[in-house]
C-alpha positions as CSV (number, residue, x, y, z in Angstrom):
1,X,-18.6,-46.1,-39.4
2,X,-21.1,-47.5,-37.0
3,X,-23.6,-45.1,-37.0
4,X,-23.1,-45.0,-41.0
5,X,-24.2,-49.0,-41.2
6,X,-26.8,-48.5,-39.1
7,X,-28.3,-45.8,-41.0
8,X,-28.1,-48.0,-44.3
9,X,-29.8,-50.5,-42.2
10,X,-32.6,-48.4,-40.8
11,X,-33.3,-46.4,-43.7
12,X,-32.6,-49.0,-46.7
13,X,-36.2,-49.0,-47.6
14,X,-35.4,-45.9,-49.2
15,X,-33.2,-47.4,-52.1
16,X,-35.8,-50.6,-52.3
17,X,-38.2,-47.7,-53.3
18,X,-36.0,-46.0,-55.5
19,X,-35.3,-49.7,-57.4
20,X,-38.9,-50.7,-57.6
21,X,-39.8,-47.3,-59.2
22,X,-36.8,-47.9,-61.7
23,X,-37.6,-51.3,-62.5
24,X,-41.6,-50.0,-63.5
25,X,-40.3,-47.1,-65.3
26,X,-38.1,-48.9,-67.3
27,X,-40.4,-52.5,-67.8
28,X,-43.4,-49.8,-69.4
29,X,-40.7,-48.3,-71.9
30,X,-39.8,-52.0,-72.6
31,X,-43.2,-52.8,-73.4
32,X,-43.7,-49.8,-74.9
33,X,-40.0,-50.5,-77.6
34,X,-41.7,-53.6,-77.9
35,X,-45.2,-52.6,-79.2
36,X,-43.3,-50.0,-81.5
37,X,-40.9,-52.9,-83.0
38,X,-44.0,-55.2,-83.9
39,X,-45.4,-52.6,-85.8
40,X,-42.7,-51.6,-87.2
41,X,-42.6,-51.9,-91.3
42,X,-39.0,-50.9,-91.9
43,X,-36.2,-52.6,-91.4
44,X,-34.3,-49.7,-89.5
45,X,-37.5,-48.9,-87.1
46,X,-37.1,-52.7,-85.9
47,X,-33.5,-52.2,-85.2
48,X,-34.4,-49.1,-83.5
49,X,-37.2,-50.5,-81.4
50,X,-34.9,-54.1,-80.5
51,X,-32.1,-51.8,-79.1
52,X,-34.2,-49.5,-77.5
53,X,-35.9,-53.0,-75.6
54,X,-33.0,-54.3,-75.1
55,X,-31.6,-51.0,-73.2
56,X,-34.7,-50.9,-71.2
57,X,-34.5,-54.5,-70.0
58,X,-31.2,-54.1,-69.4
59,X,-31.6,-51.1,-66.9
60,X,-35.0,-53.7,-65.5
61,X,-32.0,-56.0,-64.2
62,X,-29.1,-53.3,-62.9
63,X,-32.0,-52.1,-61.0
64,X,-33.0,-55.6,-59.7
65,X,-30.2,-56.5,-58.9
66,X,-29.2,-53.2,-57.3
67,X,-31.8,-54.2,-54.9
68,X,-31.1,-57.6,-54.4
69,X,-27.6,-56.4,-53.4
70,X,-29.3,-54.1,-50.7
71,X,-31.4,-56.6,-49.6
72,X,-28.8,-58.8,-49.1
73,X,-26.3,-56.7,-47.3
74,X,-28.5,-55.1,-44.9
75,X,-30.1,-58.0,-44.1
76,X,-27.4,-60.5,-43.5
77,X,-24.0,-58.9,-44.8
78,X,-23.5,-55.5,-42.3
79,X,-25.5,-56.9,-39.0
80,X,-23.0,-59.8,-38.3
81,X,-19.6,-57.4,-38.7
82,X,-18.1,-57.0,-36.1
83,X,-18.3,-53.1,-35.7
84,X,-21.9,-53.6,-36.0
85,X,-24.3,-54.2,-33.0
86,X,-27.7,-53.1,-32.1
87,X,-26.0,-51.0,-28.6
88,X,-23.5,-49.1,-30.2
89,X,-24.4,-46.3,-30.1
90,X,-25.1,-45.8,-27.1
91,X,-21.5,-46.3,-25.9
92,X,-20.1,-43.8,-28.9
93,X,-22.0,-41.0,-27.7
94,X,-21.3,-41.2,-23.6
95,X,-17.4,-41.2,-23.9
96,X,-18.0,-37.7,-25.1
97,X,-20.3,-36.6,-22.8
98,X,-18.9,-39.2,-20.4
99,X,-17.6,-36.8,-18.0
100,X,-18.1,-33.3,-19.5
101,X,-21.5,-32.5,-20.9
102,X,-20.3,-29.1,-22.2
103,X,-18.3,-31.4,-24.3
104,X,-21.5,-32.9,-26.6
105,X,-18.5,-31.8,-30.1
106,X,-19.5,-35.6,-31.3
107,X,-22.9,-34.8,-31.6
108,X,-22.4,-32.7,-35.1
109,X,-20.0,-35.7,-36.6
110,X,-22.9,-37.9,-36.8
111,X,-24.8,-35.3,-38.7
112,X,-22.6,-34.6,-41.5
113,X,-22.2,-37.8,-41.8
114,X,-25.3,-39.3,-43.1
115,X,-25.8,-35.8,-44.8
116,X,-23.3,-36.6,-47.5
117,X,-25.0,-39.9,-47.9
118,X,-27.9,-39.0,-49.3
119,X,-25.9,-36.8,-51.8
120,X,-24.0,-40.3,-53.2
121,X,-27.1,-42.6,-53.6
122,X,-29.1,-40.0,-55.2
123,X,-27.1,-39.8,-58.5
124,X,-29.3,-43.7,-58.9
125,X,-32.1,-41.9,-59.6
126,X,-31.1,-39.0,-61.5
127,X,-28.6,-40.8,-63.8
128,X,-31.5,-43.0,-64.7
129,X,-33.0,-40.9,-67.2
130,X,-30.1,-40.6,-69.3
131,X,-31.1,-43.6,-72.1
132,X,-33.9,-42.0,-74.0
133,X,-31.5,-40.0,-76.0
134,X,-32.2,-43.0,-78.6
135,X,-35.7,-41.7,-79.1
136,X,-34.9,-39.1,-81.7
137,X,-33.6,-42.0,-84.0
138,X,-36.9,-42.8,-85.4
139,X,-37.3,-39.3,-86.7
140,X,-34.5,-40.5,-89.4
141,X,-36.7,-43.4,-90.7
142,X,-39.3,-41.1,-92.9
143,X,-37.9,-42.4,-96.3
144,X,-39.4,-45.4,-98.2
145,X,-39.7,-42.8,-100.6
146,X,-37.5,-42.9,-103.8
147,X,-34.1,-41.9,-103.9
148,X,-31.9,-41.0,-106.4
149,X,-28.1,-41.8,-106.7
150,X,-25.8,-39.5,-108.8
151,X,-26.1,-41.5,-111.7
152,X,-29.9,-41.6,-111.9
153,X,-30.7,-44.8,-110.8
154,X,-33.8,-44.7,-108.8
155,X,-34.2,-47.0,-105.4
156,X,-36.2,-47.2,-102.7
157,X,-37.4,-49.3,-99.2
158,X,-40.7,-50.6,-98.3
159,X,-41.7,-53.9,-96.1
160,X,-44.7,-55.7,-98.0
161,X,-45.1,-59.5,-96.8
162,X,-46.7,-62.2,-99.0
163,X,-48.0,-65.1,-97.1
164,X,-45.6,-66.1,-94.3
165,X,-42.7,-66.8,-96.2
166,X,-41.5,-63.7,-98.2
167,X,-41.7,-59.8,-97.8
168,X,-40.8,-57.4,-100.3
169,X,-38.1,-55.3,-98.9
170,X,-36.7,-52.8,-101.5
171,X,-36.5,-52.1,-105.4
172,X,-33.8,-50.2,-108.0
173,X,-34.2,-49.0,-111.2
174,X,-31.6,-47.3,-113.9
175,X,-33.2,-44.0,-114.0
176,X,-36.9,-42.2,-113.4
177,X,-37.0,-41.6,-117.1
178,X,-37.0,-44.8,-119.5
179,X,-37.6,-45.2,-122.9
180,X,-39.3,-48.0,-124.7
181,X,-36.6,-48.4,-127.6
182,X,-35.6,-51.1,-124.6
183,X,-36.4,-53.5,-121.8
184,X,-36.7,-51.9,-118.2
185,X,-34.6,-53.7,-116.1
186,X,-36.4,-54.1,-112.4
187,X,-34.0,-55.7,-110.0
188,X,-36.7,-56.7,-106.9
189,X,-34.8,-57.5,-103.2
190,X,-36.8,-60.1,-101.4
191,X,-36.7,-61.2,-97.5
192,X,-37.3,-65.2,-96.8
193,X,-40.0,-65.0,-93.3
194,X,-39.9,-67.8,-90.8
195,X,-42.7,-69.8,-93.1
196,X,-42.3,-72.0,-96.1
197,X,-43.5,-71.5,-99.5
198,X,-45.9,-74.0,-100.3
199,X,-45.2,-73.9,-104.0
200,X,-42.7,-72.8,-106.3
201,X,-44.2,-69.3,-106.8
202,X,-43.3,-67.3,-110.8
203,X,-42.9,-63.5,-110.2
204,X,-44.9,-60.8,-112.0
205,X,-43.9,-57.3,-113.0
206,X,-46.4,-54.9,-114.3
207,X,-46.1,-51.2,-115.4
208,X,-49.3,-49.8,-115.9
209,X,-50.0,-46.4,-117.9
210,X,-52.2,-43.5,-116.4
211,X,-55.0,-44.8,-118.3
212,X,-54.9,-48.4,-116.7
213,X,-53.5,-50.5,-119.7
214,X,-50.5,-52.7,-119.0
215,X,-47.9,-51.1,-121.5
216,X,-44.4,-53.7,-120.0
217,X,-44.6,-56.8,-118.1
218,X,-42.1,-59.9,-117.3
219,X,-42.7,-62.7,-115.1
220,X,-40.7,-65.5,-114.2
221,X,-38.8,-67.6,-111.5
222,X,-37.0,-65.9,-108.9
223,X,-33.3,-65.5,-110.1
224,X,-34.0,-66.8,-113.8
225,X,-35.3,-69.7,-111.9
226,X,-32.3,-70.7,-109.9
227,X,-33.6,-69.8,-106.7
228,X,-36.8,-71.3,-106.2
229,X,-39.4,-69.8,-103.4
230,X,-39.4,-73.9,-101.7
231,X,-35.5,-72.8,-101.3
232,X,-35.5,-69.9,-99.7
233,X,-33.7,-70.0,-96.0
234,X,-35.4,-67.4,-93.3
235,X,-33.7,-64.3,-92.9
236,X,-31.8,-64.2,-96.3
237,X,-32.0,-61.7,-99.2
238,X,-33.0,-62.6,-102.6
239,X,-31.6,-60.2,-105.3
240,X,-33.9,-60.8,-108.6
241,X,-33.6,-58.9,-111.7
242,X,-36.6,-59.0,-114.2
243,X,-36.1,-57.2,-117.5
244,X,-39.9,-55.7,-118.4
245,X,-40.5,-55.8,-121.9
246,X,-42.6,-53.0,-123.7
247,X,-46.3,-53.7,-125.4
248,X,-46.3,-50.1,-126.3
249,X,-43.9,-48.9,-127.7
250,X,-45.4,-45.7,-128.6
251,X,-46.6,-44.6,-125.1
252,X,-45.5,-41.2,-123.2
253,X,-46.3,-40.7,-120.2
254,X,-46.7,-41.5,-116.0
255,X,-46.5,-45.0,-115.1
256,X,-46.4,-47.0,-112.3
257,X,-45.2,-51.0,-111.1
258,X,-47.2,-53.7,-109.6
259,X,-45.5,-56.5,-108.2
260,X,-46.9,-60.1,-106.4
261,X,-46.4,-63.8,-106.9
262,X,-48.9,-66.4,-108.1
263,X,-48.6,-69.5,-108.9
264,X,-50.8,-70.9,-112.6
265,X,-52.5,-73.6,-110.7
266,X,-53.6,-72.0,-107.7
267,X,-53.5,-67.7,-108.6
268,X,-51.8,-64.3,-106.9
269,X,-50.7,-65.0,-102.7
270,X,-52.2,-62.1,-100.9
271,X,-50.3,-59.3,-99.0
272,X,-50.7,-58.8,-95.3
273,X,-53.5,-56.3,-96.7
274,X,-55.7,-58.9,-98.4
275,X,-54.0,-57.1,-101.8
276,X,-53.0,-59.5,-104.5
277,X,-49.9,-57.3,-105.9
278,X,-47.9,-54.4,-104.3
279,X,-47.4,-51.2,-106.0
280,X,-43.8,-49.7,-105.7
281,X,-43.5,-46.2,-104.2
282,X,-42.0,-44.5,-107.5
283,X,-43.7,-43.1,-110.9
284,X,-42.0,-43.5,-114.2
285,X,-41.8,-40.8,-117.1
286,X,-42.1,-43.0,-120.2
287,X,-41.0,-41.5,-123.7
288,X,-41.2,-43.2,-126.9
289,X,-37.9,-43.2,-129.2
C-alpha cells in the first residue's frame, strides 16, 4: 500500500496531463456546439446544439475537478497518512533480503502492483469519447420542407425574424390544392424575441400567381386584433389565422405566399435579410370552380 501511494505521488503528473487534454478537447467542442447553435435557424438545431454545449461543458468540469481532486490528495491528503513516509521503502525491501539475499520473492510484488494501476486510470481517457454519439441528430433536421398530414393539410417549419421582436416560425394550410369558390384560410405561428415591438404592427398575406399578379390577400391584426405585436411576451407562440380572400376567381394555376408586417404610417419591418416580406416554402395548385 505504501509503495502504491508513493507511486500515485511520484507519477500524478500523468493524470494532470490526461485532465488538461480532456478539459481542451472538450472546451473546443463546446465552442464549436456553441458556434453551430447561433447559427442555427430551426428550432430543433438549437436544441441540438444547447445540449450538445451543455454535455461538453459538463465533461470541462468532471475533468477539472478530477484534477483538482488529484491535486489535492497527492499534495496534502496521502503524504501526511500515517503509512506514508518518504523512507519506506527502504525498510519494506531489506526485511526480505534482510538476511537471505536469495530471498529477493518481494521484489516481483511491487511490480504487479503498479502494473494493474495503469490498467484502472486508463478507462479516463478512453471512456471520454463516448458523448459524440449526439452528432448524428442534426442529420434529422433537413425538413422545413412541406409536409403533408393524412388529411391533406399542408404544414411546414422555417425561422424568419422581423426586427427584434418577432420570427416567423411555422405555417398550415387545409390542402396543397384550393379552389377559389372560397377563402384560403392561412393560420401563421409566430415567436415573440427578446425585443419590443415599437408599434402595433397589421399582418399581410399575399398569394401571388406565376405571372406576378396578386390573385388573394388578407391583412389584419394579429389574432383578429386581440393580440397586439406591443403585447407580445418573449418566448411565447402566437397562433394567427388569416382567411385570404380571392381577386381572381378564375385563375388556375401555381402560386405562392408572401408574408411580413408593416405598419400604414411608417411601411413593411425588414427580415434579418434586408427582405421586406418572407415567402413560405410551399406552392399552391389553384383551380377555379
Amino acid at each position: 500500500m505504501t509503495i502504491l501511494l508513493q507511486w500515485l505521488v511520484e507519477h500524478a503528473w500523468i493524470f494532470y496531463a490526461a485532465c488538461a487534454i480532456g478539459v481542451i478537447v472538450y472546451v473546443v467542442r463546446a465552442f464549436a456546439a456553441q458556434r453551430e447553435r447561433n447559427l442555427a435557424m430551426f428550432t430543433l438545431e438549437r436544441d441540438t446544439a444547447t445540449a450538445r454545449v451543455i454535455q461538453a461543458w459538463a465533461m470541462v468540469l468532471i475533468f477539472v475537478a478530477i484534477g483538482t481532486a488529484l491535486f489535492v490528495s497527492a499534495t496534502f491528503i496521502l503524504p501526511s497518512l500515517p503509512i506514508y513516509g518518504q523512507g519506506t521503502p527502504l525498510p519494506t525491501s531489506t526485511p526480505a533480503a534482510g538476511v537471505e539475499p536469495p530471498t529477493p520473492s518481494v521484489t516481483p510484488t511491487p511490480s504487479p502492483t503498479p502494473k494493474p494501476l495503469m490498467p484502472t486510470f486508463t478507462p479516463l481517457t478512453t471512456t471520454v469519447p463516448v458523448p459524440p454519439p449526439p452528432q448524428p441528430e442534426p442529420t434529422e433536421t433537413p425538413t422545413p420542407e412541406p409536409t403533408e398530414t393524412p388529411g391533406g393539410a399542408v404544414s411546414g417549419e422555417l425561422y424568419v425574424r422581423f426586427g427584434d421582436f418577432a420570427a416567423l416560425v411555422g405555417y398550415s394550410l387545409p390542402a396543397a390544392e384550393v379552389t377559389t369558390a372560397q377563402p384560403l384560410p392561412l393560420t401563421l405561428y409566430w415567436r415573440a424575441l427578446e425585443g419590443t415591438s415599437p408599434a402595433n404592427y397589421l399582418v399581410f398575406t399575399h398569394l401571388y400567381a406565376e405571372d406576378g399578379r396578386l390573385i388573394a390577400q388578407h391583412d389584419g391584426a394579429p389574432v383578429d386584433g386581440t393580440r397586439p405585436t406591443t403585447g407580445w411576451t418573449p418566448g411565447e407562440t402566437i397562433v394567427d389565422l388569416h382567411p385570404m380572400a380571392f381577386y381572381d376567381t378564375a385563375y388556375n394555376g401555381p402560386a405562392t405566399i408572401w408574408v411580413g408586417l408593416y405598419d400604414p404610417g411608417t411601411g413593411r419591418v425588414l427580415t434579418e435579410t434586408g427582405s421586406d416580406h418572407a415567402v413560405l416554402p410551399v406552392v399552391l395548385s389553384i383551380t377555379s370552380p
